[in-house]
C-alpha positions in Angstrom: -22.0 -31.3 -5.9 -20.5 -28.1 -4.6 -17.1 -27.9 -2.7 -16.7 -26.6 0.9 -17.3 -22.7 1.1 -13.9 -21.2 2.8 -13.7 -19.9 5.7 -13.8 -15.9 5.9 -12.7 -13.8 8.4 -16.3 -13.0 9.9 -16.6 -16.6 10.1 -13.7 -16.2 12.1 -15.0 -13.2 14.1 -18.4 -15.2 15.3 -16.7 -18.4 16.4 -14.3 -16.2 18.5 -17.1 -14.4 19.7 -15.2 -11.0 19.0 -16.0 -8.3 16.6 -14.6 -8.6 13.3 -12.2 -5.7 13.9 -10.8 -7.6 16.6 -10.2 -10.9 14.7 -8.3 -8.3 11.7 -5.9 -6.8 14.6 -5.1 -10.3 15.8 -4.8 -11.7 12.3 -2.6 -9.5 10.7 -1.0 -8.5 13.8 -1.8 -4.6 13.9 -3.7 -2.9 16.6 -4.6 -4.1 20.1 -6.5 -7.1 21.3 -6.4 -9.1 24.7 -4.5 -11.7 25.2 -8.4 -13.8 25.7 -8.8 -12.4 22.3 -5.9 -13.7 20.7 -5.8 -17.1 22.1 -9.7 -17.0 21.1 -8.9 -16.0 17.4 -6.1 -18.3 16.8 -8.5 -21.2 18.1 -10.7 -20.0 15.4 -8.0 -19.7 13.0 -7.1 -23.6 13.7 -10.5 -24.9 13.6 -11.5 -23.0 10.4 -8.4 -23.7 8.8 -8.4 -20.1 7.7 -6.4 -18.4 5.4 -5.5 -14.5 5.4 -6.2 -13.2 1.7 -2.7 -11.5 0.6 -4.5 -8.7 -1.4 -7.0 -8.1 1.8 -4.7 -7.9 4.2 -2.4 -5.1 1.9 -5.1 -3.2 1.8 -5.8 -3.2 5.5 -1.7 -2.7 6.0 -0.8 -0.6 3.0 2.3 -3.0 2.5 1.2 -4.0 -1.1 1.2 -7.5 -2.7 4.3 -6.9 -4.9 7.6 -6.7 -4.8 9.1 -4.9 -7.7 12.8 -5.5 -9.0 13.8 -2.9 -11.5 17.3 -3.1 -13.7 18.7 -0.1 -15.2 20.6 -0.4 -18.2 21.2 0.9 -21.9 18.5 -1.8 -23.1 16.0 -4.7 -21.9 18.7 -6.5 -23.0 20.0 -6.1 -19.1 17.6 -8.9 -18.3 19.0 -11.7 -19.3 22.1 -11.3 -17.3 22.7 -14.5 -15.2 23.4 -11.7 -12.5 19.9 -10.9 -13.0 18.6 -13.9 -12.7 20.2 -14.7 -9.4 19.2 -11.6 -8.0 15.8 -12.0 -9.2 15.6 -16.0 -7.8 16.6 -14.9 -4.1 14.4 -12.2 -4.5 11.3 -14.4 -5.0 12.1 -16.8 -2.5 11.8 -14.5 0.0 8.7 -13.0 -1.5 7.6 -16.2 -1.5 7.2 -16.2 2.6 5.4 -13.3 2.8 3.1 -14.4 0.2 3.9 -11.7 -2.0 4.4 -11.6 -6.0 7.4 -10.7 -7.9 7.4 -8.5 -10.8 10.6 -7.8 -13.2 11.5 -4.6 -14.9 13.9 -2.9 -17.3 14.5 1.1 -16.4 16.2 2.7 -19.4 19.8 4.5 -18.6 18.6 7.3 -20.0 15.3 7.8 -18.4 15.8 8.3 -14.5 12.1 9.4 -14.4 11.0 6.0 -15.2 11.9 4.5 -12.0 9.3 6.9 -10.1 6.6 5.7 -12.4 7.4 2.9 -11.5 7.3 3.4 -7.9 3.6 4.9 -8.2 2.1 1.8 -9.3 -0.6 0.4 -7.4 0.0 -2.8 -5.4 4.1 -2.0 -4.6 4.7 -4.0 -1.4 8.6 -2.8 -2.2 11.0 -2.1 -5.0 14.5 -2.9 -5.1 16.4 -1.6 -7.7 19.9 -3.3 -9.6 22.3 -1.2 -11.2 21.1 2.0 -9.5 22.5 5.5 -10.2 22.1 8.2 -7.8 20.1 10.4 -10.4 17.6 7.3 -10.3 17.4 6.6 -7.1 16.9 10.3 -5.9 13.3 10.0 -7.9 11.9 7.8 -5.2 8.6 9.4 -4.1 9.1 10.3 -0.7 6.1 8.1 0.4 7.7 5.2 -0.8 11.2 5.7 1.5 11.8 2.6 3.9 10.3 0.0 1.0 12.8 0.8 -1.8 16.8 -0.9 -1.6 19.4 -0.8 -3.9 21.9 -3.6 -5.2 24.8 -1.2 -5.7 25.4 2.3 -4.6 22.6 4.0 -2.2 21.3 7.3 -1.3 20.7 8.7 2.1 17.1 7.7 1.7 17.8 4.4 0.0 20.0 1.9 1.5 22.0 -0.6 -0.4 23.3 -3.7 -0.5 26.7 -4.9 -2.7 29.4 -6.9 -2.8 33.0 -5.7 -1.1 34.6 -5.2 -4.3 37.1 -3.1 -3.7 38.5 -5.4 -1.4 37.9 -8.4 -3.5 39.6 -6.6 -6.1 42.4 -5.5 -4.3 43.1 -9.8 -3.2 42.9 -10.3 -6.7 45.5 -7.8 -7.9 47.5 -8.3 -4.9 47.8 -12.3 -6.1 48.5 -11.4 -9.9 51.5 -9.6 -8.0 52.8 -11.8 -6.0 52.7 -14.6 -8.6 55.1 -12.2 -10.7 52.9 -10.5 -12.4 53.5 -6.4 -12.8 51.6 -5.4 -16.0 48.2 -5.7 -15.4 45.9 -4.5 -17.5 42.0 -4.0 -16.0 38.3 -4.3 -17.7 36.3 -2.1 -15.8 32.5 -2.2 -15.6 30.1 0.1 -17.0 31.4 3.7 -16.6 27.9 4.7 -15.4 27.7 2.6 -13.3 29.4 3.9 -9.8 29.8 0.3 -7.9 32.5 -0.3 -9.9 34.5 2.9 -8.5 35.6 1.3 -5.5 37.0 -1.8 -7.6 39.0 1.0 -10.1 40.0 2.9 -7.1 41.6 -0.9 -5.2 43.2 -1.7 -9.0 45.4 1.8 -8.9 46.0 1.8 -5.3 47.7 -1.7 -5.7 49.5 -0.9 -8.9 50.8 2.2 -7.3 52.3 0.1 -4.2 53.5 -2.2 -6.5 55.3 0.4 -9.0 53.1 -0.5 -11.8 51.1 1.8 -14.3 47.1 1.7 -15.0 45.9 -0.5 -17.6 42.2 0.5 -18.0 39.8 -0.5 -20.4 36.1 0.5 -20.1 34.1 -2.7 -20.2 30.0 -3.7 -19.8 30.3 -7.3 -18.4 29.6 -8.9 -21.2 31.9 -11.6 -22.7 31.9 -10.5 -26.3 33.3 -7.0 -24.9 36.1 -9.4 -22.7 37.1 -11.0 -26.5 36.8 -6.9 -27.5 38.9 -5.8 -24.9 41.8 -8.6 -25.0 42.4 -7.8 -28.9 42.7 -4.1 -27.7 44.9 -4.3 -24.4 47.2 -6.6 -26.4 47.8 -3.6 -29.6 48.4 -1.0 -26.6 50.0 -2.6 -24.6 51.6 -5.4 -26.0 54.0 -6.4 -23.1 50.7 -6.8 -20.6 51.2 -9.9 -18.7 47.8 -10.1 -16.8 44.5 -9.1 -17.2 42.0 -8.7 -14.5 38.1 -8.2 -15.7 35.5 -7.2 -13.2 33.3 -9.9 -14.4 33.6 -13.3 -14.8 31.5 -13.5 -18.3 34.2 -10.2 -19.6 37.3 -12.6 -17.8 35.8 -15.7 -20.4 35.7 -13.6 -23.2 39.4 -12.4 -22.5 40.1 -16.0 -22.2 38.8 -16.6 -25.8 39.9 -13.4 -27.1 43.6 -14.4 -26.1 43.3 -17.5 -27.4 42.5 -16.6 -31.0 45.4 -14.0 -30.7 47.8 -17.0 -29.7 48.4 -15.8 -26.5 49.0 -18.3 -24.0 47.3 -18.6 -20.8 48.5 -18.2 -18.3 52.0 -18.7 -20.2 52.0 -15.7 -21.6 49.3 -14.0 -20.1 47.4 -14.4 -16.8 43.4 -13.8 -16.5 41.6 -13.3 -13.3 37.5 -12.3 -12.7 35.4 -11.7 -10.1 32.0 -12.8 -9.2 32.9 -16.8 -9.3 30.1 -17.6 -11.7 29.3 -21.8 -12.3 31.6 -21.9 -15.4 34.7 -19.7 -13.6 35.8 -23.7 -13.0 34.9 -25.1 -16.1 36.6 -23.0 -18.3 40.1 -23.9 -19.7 42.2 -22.9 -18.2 39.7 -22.6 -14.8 39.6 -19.2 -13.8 40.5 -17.3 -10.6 38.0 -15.0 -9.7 36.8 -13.6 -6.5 33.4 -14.4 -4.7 30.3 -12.5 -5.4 27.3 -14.0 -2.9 24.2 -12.5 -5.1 21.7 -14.5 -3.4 22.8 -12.7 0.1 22.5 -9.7 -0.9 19.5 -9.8 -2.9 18.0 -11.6 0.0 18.7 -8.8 2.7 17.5 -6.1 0.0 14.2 -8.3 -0.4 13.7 -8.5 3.7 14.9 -4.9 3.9 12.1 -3.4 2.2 9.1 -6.2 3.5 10.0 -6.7 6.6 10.8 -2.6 6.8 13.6 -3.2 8.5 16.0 -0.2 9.6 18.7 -0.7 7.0 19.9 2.7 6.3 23.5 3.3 4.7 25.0 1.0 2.6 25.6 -3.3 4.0 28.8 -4.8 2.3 29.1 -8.6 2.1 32.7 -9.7 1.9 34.4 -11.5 -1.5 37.5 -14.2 -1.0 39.9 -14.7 -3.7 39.8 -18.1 -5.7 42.5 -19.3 -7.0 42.1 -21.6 -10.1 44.7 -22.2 -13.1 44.4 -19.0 -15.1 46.4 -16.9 -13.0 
């Protein structure tokens, strides 16, 4: 017993009764046809219960049946970030509507040449690429401009999408002050990486209203380099009484790194993050942190660069302060 055969798109063409070239404009929705046509082909469409093939129909539009997300960092270790994960999650869901695939990628710091090999590979509805760096980014084949977006800083060929931090930090520095607070010590992110300039940049413009000195500590996000960090803020600058870590996971690790010193929190010592992660409230103490809403902007990077949208220069989504018990 065979199954039913499924419906093509020149069965679709012959019970219209229009050429098959026809029923492909009105299908995919480029090129002409009369409005007879289209009300013709979409009768079709109904009765046939046809389905446009997603690989067919790239081919026909060129848009590609892929959508690429590509993480710079020092190692493939950069994948398993959470951040990563979320990104990649709101990412596929819109892929998802536009019955396109996702594919996940680690582009080595060091290699800024790997992200146009990248770019070249056949199938690439879009690419958007976390953790850029302008020396990356300005790799992108010029054929390729309108379907690549950054999470992060963009170029003027590559728009971006990121978080507000340096107003998110500045809230969250601006509360460690108010609550008392006038040593404050800051974890930084990745050096190379230039997002977190505008966050550095709110830190010292705050301290400097404020008539405090920078604290800064390069950090990488990670918690181990939070526990790291504590240990060494406290030997420098042993009178710190806050820390603020641009990262929730670094903020944890401060929390813990702290702790084992027998530094009380936030007795002794306040601790603030930023990003708001799912354990910010269920560490103890529960952390303040500022918001950080990933799936937006991973989301409007996604639609940017299927949808083609006219994004150019760089979207910023807002972050509010969350006060919890650590600071």
């Amino acid at each position: 017993m065979t199954g039913e055969r499924t419906a093509t798109l020149d069965d679709v063409a012959r019970a219209a009764g229009v050429s098959r070239a026809t029923a492909s404009r009105v299908v995919t929705g480029q090129g002409p046809a009369s409005p007879r046509a289209r009300d013709r082909v979409a009768a079709a469409v109904a009765a046939l219960g046809y389905v446009p093939d997603a690989s067919a129909r790239a081919l026909v539009t060129r848009t590609g049946t892929r959508l690429a997300i590509a993480v710079i960092g020092h190692t493939a270790a950069v994948l398993d970030d959470p951040y990563v994960g979320r990104v990649l999650t709101s990412a596929a869901h819109v892929a998802a509507e536009r019955e396109v695939g996702v594919s996940l990628h680690w582009l080595p710091l060091d290699d800024p040449g790997s992200l146009a090999r990248l770019a070249d590979g056949r199938g690439l509805g879009g690419l958007v690429v976390v953790n850029p760096t302008r020396p990356a980014l300005e790799t992108v084949p010029r054929g390729l401009r309108g379907r690549v977006a950054a999470v992060g800083v963009g170029t003027r060929h590559v728009p971006s999408f990121d978080v507000d931090n340096r107003a998110g930090t500045d809230g969250v520095v601006r509360h460690l002050v108010r609550t008392g607070r006038r040593r404050i010590a800051m974890i930084t992110g990745p050096s190379w990486l230039p997002c977190g300039d505008r966050a550095v940049d709110a830190y010292r413009k705050v301290l400097r209203d404020s008539g405090g000195e920078p604290r800064v500590v390069t950090g990488d996000f990670t918690a181990a380099r939070g526990a790291e960090a504590a240990a060494e803020i406290m030997v420098r600058w042993p009178d710190t009484d806050a820390v603020f870590a641009l990262s929730d996971l670094t903020a944890l690790g401060v929390l813990d790194g702290l702790h084992a010193l027998g530094v009380r929190v936030p007795g002794d010592v306040a601790v603030a993050g930023f990003d708001d992660i799912a354990f910010a409230g269920l560490s103890r103490p529960a952390l303040t942190t500022s918001t950080h809403p990933v799936e937006d902007i991973a989301a409007a990077a996604a639609q940017a660069v299927l949808d083609r949208r006219d994004t150019s220069g760089a979207t910023f989504y807002p972050s509010a302060l969350v006060v919890r018990d650590s600071a």
